[in-house]
LUMZADREN-310244 format. One record per atom (N, C-alpha, C): residue number from 0; x, y, z; atom name; residue in three letters. Coordinates in steps of 0.02 Angstrom, whole numbers, m for minus. Last residue first. Layout:
resi|x|y|z|name|resn
NUM|X|Y|Z|CA|ALA $
...
This chain:
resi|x|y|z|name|resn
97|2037|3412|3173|N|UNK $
97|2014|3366|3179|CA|UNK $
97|1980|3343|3237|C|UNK $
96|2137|3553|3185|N|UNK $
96|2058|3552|3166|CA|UNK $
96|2029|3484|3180|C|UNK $
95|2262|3502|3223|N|UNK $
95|2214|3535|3296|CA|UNK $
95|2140|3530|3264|C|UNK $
94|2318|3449|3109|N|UNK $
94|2294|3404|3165|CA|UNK $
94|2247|3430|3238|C|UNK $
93|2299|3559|3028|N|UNK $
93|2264|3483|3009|CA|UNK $
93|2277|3468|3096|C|UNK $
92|2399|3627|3068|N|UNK $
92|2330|3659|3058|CA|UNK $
92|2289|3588|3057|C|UNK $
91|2498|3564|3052|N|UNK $
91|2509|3583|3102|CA|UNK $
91|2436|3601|3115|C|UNK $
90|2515|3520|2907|N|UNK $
90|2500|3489|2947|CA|UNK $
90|2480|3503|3017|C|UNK $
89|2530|3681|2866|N|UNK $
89|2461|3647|2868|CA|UNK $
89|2457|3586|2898|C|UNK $
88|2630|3755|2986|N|UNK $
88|2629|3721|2928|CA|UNK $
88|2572|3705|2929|C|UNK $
87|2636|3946|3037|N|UNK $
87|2614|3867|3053|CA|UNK $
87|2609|3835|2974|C|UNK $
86|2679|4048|3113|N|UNK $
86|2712|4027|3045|CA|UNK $
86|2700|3933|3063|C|UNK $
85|2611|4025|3278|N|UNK $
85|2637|4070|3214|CA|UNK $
85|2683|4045|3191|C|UNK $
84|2448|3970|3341|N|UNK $
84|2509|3967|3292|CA|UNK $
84|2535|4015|3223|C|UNK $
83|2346|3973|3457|N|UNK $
83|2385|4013|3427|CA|UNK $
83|2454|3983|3400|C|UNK $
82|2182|3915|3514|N|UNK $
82|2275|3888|3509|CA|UNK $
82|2296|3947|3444|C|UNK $
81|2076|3936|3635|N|UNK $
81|2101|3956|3588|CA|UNK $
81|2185|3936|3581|C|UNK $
80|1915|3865|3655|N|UNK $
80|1990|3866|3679|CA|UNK $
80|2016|3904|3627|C|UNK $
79|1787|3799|3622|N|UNK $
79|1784|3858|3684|CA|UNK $
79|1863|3887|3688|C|UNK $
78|1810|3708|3560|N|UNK $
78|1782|3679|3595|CA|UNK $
78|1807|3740|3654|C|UNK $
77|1929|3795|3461|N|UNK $
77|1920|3742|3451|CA|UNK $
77|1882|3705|3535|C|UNK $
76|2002|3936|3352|N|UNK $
76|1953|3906|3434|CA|UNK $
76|1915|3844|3400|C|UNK $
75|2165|3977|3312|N|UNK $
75|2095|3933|3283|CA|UNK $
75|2067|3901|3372|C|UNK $
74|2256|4085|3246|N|UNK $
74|2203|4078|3285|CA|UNK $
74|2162|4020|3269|C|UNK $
73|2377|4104|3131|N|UNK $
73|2339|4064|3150|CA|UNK $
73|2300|4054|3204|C|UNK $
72|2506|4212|3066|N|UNK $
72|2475|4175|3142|CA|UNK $
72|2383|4160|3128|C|UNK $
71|2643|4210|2954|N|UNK $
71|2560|4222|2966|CA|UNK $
71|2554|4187|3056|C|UNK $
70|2705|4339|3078|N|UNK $
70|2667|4312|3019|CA|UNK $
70|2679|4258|2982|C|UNK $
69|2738|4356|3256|N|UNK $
69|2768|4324|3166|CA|UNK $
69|2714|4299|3150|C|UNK $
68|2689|4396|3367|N|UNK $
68|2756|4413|3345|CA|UNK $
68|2779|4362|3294|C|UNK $
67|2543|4446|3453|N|UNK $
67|2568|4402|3381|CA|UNK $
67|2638|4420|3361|C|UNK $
66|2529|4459|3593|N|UNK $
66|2537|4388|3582|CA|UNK $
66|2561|4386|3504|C|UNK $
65|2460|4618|3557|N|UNK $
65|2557|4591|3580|CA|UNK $
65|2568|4515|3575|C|UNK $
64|2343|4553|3528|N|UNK $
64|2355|4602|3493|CA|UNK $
64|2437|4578|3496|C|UNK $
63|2291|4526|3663|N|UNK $
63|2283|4491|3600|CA|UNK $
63|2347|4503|3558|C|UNK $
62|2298|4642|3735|N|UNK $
62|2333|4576|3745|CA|UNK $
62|2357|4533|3698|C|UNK $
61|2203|4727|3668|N|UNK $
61|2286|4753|3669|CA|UNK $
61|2321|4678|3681|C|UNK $
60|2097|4640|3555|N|UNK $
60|2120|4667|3645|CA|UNK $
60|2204|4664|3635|C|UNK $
59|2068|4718|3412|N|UNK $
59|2084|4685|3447|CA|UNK $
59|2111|4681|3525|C|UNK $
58|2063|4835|3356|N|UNK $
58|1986|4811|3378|CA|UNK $
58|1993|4765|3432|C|UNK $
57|2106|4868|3223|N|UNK $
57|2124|4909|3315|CA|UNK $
57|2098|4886|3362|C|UNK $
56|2146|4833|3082|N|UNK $
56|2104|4826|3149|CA|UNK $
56|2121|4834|3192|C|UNK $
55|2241|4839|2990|N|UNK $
55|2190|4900|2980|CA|UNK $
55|2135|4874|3052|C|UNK $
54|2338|4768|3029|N|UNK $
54|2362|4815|3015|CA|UNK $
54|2306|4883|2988|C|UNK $
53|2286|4661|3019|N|UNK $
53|2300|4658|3117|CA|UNK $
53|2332|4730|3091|C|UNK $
52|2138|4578|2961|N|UNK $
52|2209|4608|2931|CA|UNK $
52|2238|4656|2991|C|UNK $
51|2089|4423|2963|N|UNK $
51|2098|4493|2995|CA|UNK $
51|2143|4506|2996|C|UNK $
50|1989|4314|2905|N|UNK $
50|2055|4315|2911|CA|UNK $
50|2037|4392|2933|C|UNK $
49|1903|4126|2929|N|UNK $
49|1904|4200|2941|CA|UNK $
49|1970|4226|2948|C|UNK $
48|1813|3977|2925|N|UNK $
48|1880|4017|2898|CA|UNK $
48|1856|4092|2898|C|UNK $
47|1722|3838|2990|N|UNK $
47|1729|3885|2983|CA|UNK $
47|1806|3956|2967|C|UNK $
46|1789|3700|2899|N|UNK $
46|1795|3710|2958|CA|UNK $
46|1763|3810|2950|C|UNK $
45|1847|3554|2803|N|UNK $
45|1794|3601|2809|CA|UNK $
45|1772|3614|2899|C|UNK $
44|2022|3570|2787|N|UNK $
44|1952|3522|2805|CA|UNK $
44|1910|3574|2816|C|UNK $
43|2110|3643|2666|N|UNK $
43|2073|3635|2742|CA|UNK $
43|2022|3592|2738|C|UNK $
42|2189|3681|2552|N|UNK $
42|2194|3611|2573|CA|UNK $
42|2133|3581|2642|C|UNK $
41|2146|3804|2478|N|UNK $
41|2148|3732|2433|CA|UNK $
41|2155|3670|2476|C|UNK $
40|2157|3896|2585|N|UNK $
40|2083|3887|2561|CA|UNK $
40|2084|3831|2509|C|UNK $
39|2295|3865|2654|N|UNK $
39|2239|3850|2682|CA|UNK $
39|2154|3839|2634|C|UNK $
38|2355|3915|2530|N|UNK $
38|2354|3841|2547|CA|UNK $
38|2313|3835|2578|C|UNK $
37|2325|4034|2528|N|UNK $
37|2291|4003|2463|CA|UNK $
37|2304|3940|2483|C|UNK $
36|2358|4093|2672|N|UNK $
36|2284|4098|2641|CA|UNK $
36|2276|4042|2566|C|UNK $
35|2480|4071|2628|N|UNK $
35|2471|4014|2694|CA|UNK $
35|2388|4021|2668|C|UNK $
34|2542|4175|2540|N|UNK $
34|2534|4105|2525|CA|UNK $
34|2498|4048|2567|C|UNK $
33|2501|4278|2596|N|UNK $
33|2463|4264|2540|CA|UNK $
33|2475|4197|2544|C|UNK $
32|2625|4275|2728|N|UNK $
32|2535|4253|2717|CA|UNK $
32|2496|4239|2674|C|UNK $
31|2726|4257|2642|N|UNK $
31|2686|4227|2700|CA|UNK $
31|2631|4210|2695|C|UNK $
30|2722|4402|2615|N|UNK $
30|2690|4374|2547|CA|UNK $
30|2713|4305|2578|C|UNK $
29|2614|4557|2689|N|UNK $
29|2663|4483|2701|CA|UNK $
29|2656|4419|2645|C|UNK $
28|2543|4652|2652|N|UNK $
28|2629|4648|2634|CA|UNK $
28|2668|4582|2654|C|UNK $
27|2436|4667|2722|N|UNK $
27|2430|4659|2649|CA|UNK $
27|2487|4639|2618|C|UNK $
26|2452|4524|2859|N|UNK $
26|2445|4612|2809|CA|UNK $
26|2457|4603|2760|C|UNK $
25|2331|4441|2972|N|UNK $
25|2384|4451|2915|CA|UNK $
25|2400|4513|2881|C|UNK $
24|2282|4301|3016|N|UNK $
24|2291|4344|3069|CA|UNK $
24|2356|4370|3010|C|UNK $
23|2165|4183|3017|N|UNK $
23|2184|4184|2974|CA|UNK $
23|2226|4276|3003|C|UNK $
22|2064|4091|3116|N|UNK $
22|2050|4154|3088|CA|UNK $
22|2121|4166|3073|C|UNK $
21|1929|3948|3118|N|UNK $
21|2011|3966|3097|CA|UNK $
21|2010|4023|3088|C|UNK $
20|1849|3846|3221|N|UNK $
20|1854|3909|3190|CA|UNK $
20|1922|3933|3178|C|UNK $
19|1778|3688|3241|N|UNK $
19|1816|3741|3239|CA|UNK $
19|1807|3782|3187|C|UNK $
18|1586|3685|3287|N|UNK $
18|1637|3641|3259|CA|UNK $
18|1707|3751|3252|C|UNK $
17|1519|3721|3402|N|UNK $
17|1514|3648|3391|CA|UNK $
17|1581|3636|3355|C|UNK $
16|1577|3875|3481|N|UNK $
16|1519|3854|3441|CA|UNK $
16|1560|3765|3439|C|UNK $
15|1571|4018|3578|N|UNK $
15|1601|3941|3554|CA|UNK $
15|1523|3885|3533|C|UNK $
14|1619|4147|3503|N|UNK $
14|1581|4115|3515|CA|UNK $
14|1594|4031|3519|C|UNK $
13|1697|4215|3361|N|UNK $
13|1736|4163|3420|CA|UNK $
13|1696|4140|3496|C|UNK $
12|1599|4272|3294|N|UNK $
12|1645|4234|3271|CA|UNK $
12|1677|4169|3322|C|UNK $
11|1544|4372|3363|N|UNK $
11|1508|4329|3341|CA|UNK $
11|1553|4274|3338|C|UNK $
10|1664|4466|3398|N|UNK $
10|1656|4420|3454|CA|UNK $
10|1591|4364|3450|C|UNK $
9|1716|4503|3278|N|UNK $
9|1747|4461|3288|CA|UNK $
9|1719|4410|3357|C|UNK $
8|1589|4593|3262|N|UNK $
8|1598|4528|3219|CA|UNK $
8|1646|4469|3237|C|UNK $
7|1621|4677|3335|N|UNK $
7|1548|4645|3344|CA|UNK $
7|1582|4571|3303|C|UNK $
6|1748|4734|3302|N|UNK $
6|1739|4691|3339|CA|UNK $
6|1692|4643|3361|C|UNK $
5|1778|4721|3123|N|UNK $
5|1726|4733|3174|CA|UNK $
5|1744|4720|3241|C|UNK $
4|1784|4628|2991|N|UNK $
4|1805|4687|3019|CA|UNK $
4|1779|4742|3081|C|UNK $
3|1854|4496|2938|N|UNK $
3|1830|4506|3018|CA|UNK $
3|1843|4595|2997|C|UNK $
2|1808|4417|2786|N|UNK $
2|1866|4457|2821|CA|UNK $
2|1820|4477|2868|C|UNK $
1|1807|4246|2737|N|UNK $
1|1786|4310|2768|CA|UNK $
1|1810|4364|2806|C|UNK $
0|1888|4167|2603|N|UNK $
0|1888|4178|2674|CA|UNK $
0|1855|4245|2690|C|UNK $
């Protein structure tokens, strides 16, 4: 997975583009998250994947930013939109990517 470190980068990223985008929202300390990153990169449908570590990026709109209250959280833009899931199962991921 590609790590977002930028804002330039994050606002390439979430561009709305044709097919979804998953960004992967995590710290080095959540062992959560390690695990949701190695399921996600063994089970996902092929979909653009990006993760940002919300503990070394500032980058994010303050708004943004307060919306995440539990790791892991899951961003994924899908046809211009954005759905936010925290402590999401992969079925849960599977059915918005499709």
């Amino acid at each position: 997975m590609e790590q977002i470190t930028s804002l330039k980068k994050y606002s390439e990223v979430i561009k709305n583009k044709k097919n979804p985008i998953l960004i992967e929202l995590y710290t080095p300390w959540c062992s959560k998250c390690k695990k949701m990153e190695y399921t996600i990169l063994e089970s996902m449908p092929k979909c653009e994947m990006y993760k940002l570590n919300i503990d070394e990026e500032p980058f994010i709109d303050e708004k943004e930013f307060e919306s995440i209250s539990l790791l892991p959280c899951i961003w994924i833009y899908k046809e211009g939109k954005k759905i936010e899931l925290e402590n999401p199962t992969l079925d849960m991921i599977e059915s918005i990517i499709r």
